[in-house]
C-alpha positions in Angstrom: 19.5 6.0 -0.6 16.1 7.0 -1.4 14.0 7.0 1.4 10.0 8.4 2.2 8.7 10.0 4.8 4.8 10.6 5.4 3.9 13.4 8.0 0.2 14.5 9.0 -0.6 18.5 8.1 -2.4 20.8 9.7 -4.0 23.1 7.1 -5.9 26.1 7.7 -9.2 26.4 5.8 -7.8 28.6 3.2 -5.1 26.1 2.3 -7.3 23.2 2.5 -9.1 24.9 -0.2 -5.6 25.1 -2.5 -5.1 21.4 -1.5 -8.4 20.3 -2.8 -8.3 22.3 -5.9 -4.6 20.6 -6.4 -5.9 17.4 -6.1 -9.0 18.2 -8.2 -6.8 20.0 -11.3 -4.9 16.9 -11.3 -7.9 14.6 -11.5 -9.1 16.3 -14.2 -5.9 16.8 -16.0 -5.7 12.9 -15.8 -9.2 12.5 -16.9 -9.0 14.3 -19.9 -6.0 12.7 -21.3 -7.4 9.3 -20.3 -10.4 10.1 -22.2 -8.3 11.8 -25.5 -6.2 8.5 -25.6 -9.3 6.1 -25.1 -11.3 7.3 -28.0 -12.2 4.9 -30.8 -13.4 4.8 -34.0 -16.3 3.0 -36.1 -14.0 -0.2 -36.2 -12.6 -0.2 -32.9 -9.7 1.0 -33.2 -8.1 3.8 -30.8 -7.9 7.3 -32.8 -5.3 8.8 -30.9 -1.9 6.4 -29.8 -0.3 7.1 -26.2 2.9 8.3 -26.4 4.5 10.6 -23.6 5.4 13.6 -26.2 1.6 13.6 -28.2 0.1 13.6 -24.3 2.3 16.6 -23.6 1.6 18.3 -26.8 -2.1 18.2 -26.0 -2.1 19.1 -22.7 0.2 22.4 -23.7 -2.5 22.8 -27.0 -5.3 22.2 -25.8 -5.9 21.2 -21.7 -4.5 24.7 -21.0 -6.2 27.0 -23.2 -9.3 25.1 -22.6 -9.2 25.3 -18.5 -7.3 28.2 -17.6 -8.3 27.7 -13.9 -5.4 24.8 -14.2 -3.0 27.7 -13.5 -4.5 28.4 -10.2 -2.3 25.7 -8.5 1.1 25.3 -9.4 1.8 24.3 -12.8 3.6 20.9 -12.2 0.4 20.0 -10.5 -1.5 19.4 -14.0 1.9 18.6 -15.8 2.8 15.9 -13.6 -0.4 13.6 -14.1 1.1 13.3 -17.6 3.9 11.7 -15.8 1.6 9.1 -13.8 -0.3 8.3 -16.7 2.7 7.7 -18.5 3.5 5.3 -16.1 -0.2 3.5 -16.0 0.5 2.8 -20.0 3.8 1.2 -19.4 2.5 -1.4 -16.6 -0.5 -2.1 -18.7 2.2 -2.6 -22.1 4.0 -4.8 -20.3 1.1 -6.7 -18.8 -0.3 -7.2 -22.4 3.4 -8.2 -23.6 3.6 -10.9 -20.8 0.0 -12.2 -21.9 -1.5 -11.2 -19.0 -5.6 -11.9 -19.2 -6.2 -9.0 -17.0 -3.5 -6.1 -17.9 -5.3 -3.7 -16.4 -6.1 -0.9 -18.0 -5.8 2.6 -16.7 -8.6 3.7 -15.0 -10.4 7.3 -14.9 -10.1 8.7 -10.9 -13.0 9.6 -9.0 -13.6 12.1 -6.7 -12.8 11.6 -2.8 -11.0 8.3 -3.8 -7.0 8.0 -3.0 -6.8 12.1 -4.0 -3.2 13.7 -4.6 -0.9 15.3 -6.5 2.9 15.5 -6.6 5.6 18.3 -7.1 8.9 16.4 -8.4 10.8 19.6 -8.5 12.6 20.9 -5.8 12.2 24.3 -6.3 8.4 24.3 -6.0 8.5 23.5 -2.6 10.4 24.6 0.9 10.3 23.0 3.9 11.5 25.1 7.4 11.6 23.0 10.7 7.7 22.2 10.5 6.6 24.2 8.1 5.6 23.3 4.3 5.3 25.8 1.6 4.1 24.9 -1.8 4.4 27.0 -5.0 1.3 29.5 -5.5 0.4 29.1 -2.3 1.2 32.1 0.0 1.2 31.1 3.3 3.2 27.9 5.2 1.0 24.7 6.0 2.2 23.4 9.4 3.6 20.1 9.5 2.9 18.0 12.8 6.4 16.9 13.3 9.8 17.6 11.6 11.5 15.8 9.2 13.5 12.8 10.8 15.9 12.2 8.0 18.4 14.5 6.9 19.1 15.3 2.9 18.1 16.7 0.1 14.9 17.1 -0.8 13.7 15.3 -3.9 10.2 15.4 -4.2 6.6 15.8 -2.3 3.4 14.0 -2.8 0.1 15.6 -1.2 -2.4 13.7 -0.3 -6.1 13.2 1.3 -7.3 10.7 3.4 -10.6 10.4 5.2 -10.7 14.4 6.0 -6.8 14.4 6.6 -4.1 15.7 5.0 -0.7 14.0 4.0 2.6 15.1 2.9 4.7 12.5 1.7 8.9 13.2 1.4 11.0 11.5 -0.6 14.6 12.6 0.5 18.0 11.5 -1.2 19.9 10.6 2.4 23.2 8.8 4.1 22.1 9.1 7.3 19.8 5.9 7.7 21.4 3.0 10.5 20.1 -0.1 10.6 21.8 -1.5 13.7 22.3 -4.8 12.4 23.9 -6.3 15.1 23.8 -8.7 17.3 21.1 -10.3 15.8 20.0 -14.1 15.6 21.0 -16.4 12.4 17.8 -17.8 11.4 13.9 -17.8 11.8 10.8 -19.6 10.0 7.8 -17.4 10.0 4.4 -19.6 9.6 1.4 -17.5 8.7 -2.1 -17.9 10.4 -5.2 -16.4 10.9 -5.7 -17.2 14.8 -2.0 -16.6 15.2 -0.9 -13.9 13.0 2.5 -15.3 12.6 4.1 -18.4 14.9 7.8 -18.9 14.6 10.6 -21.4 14.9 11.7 -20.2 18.3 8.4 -20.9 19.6 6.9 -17.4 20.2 3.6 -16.3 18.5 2.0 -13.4 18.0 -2.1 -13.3 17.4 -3.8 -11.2 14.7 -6.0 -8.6 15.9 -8.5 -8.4 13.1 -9.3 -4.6 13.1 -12.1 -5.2 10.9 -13.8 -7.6 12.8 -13.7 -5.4 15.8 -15.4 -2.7 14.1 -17.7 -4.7 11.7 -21.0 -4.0 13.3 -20.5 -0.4 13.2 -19.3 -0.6 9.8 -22.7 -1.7 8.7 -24.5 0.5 10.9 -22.9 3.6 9.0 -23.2 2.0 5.3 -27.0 1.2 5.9 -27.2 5.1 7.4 -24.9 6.5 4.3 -27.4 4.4 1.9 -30.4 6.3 3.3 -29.4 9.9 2.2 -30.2 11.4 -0.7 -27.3 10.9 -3.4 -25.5 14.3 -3.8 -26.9 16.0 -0.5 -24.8 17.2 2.4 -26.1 14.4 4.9 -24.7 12.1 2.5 -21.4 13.8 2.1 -21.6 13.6 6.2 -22.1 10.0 6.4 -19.5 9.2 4.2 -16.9 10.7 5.6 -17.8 8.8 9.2 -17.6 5.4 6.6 -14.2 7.2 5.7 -12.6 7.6 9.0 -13.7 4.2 10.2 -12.3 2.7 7.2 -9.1 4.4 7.5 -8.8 3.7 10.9 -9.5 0.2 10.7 -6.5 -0.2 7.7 -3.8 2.2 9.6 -4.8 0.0 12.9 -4.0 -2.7 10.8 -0.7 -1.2 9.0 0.9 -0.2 12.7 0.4 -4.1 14.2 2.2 -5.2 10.9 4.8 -2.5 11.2 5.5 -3.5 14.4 6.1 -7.2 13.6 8.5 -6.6 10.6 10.4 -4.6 12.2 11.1 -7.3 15.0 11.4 -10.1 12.5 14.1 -7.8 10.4 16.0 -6.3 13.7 16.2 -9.6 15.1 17.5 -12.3 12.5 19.8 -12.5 9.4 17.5 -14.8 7.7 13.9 -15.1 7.8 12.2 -17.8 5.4 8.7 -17.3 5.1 5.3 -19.4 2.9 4.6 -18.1 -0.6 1.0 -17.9 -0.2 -1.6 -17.9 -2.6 -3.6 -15.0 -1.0 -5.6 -14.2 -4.4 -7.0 -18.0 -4.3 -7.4 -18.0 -0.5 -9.7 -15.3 -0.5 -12.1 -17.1 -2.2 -12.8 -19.5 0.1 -16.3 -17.2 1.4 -15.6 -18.7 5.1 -12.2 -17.6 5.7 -12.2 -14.8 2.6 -12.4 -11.8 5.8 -10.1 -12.8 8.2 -7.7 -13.5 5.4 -7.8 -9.8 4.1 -8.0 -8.6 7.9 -5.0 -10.2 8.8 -3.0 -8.9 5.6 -0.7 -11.7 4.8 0.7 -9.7 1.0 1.0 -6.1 3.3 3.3 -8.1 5.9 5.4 -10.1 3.3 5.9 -6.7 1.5 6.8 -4.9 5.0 9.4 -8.1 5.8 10.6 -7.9 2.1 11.6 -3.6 2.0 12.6 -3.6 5.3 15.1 -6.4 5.1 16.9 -5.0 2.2 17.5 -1.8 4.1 18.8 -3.8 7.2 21.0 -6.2 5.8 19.5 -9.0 6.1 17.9 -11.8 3.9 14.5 -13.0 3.2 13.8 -16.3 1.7 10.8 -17.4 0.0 9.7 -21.4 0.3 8.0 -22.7 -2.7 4.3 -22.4 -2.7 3.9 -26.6 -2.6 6.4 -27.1 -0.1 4.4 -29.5 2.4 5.9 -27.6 5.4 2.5 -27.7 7.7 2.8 -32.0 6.4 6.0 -32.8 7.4 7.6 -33.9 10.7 9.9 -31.8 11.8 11.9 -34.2 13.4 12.3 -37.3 10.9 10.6 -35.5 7.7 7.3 -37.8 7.4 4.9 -36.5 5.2 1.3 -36.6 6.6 -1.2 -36.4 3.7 -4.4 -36.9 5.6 -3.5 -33.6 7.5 -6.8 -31.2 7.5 -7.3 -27.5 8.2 -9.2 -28.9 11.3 -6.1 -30.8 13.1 -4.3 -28.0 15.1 -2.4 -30.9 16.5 0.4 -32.6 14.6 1.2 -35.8 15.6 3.6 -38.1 13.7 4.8 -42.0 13.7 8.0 -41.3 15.4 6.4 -39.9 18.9 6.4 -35.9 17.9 3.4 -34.6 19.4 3.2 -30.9 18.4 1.6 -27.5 17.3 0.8 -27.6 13.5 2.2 -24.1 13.0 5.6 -24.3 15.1 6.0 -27.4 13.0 5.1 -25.8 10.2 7.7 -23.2 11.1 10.5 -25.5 12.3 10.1 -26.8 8.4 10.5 -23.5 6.7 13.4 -22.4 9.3 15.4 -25.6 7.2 14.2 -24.7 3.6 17.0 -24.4 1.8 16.8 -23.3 -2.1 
C-alpha cells in the first residue's frame, strides 16, 4: 500500500537557499519545454508535437548546455519536470478526447505559487530518524518529527508554502491498521452551510468558516500589499503576511474536515452522502463564500480516500434525489419546499429539522 506522509522542515539558511534554487531549476525547466512545445507557426499550427522522448531529447540537447546552473541541484530535479509535464499533456489529451469545452491546457508556473520539486529515486535521498538529506546537498535538513509509517522509501516531493518548508513521503508499507471494528452499519450525511454536516443519528456538527473569521484582516493586508511598489522588498513583505494568513485560513480549514472524515469513516460501514453541484452553487453571489469556506468537494474527497483505506463503503445519492423534499416517514414529496423553511412539516404529522430529514432520506438511498 502506497501511502504519503507530509512533515514540516526546519532548514538552515544555507539549505533554504538549495531549496529555492530546486524549486526555481524546476520552474524553469518546466517553462522552457512548455514554451518549445507551445510554439506555432504562420497558420496556427504547433511546430514542435509533445511526445515524452522529443521533450527528453531537448532538454538533454539543448536545456542543459544552455543553463548549466541546472546542475547545481540534483539532476532529477530538472529531469523530473519532464515527467509532470508529461503528465499535464495526458489529462489535457484525454480532456479534448472526452469533448471537454475547457481541457485545460498546461499552464506556465509562476514564481512563489505552489513551488516544488520531486526526487522519484530512492537513491537521491536518505532519511535518518529526523534528518533529510537530499542529493548535492551536503549537509542534513532537520525534519520536525519522524516518519510514522514504516517501509521503503519510494519517493520525496519538496515543497514551499507561505515561508515554510514541506517534505512529502511517499512510502510503499504493510503496516497501516484501520481498526475497523465495532463500528455502526449505516449513516446519511446531509451537507450545510450553518451546519457543516447533520446526520441520520441526529448529531450535527457546525462549519467554522475560517475565512469569514479572518476576512476583515484579509482585506486590510491586500489593500496594504496593493500599495507597495511592484517588485520592492515591502511588497515582497506584505505578501508573504497575505501568504501566511491564507495558508492558515485553508490548513484551519483542512484539520476541521480531517477531523470529521475520520469520525464518519471510524464510525460506520456505510456512509451515503448528496452529489452536489458545488461548481453551480458557487455562483449563486449570496451564498458563493460560505460555500467555498465550508469545502463541501475537500470533505467528500477526505470521506471518499479514507473509506477505501478503512474498509468501509461510501455511497453517492443521485444529484436529483429530492431527499431535503421527502418525508421521511411516509415518503411525500413537498415541492413548495424553499431554501428559507428550516422546518419540515408534512401531511402525516412529521414536524422536523429539514436537514435530519434530509439525512434520514439519504441513510435509505439504495442504488
Amino acid at each position: 500500500m502506497l501511502l504519503a506522509h507530509k512533515i514540516e522542515l526546519r532548514p538552515t539558511l544555507e539549505q533554504r537557499e538549495y531549496l529555492d534554487r530546486g524549486c526555481g531549476h524546476r520552474r524553469h525547466c518546466h517553462n522552457q519545454l512548455l514554451e518549445y512545445f507551445s510554439q506555432k507557426d504562420e497558420a496556427g499550427q504547433l511546430v514542435n508535437k509533445w511526445s515524452k522522448a522529443a521533450a527528453y531529447q531537448y532538454y538533454i540537447t539543448v536545456l542543459r548546455v544552455k543553463f548549466p546552473w541546472y546542475n547545481e541541484v540534483s539532476s532529477r530535479v530538472t529531469r523530473n519536470a519532464i515527467d509532470d509535464l508529461d503528465n499535464a499533456f495526458k489529462h489535457f489529451f484525454r480532456r479534448v478526447k472526452n469533448g471537454d469545452k475547457n481541457p485545460g491546457y498546461p499552464k506556465y508556473k509562476k514564481r512563489d505559487h505552489k513551488d516544488s520539486f520531486a526526487l522519484r529515486e530512492a537513491e537521491k535521498f536518505d532519511v535518518n530518524y529526523k534528518k533529510l538529506r537530499i542529493e548535492k546537498l551536503k549537509t542534513w535538513i532537520n525534519l520536525r518529527e519522524p516518519i510514522r509509517l514504516r517501509g521503503k522509501l519510494k519517493q520525496v516531493t519538496i515543497s514551499k508554502r507561505a515561508g515554510k518548508y514541506y517534505a512529502s513521503f511517499l512510502i510503499d508499507t504493510d503496516e497501516y491498521d484501520p481498526k475497523d471494528v465495532n463500528r455502526q452499519e449505516s449513516v446519511g450525511v446531509d451537507f450545510g452551510i450553518k451546519s457543516l454536516v447533520t446526520l441520520s443519528n441526529g448529531e450535527s456538527f457546525p462549519a467554522s468558516q475560517p475565512l469569514k473569521k479572518e476576512i476583515r484582516k484579509l482585506k486590510k493586508l491586500q489593500r496594504n500589499m496593493s500599495r507597495k511598489v511592484i517588485g520592492s522588498n515591502r511588497r515582497a513583505r506584505a505578501k508573504l503576511r497575505l501568504q501566511k494568513l491564507h495558508f492558515r485560513v485553508a490548513r484551519q480549514r483542512a484539520a476541521i474536515l480531517h477531523q470529521l472524515s475520520d469520525y464518519l469513516t471510524k464510525t460506520f460501514d456505510r456512509i451515503v452522502i448528496e452529489d452536489l453541484n458545488v461548481k453551480g452553487m458557487i455562483k449563486n453571489r449570496k451564498l458563493s463564500r460560505a460555500i467555498s469556506d465550508v469545502g463541501f468537494g475537500m470533505l467528500r474527497q477526505m470521506i471518499e480516500y479514507k473509506a477505501k483505506l478503512r474498509n468501509c463503503v461510501v455511497v453517492i445519492a443521485n444529484r436529483f434525489f429530492p431527499s431535503s423534499k421527502t418525508c421521511s416517514r411516509c415518503g411525500q414529496i413537498k415541492q413548495n419546499l424553499t431554501l428559507s423553511d428550516r422546518i419540515y412539516s408534512c401531511d402525516c404529522g412529521l414536524v422536523i429539522d429539514r436537514d435530519l430529514n434530509a439525512a434520514l432520506m439519504l441513510n435509505k438511498y439504495s442504488t
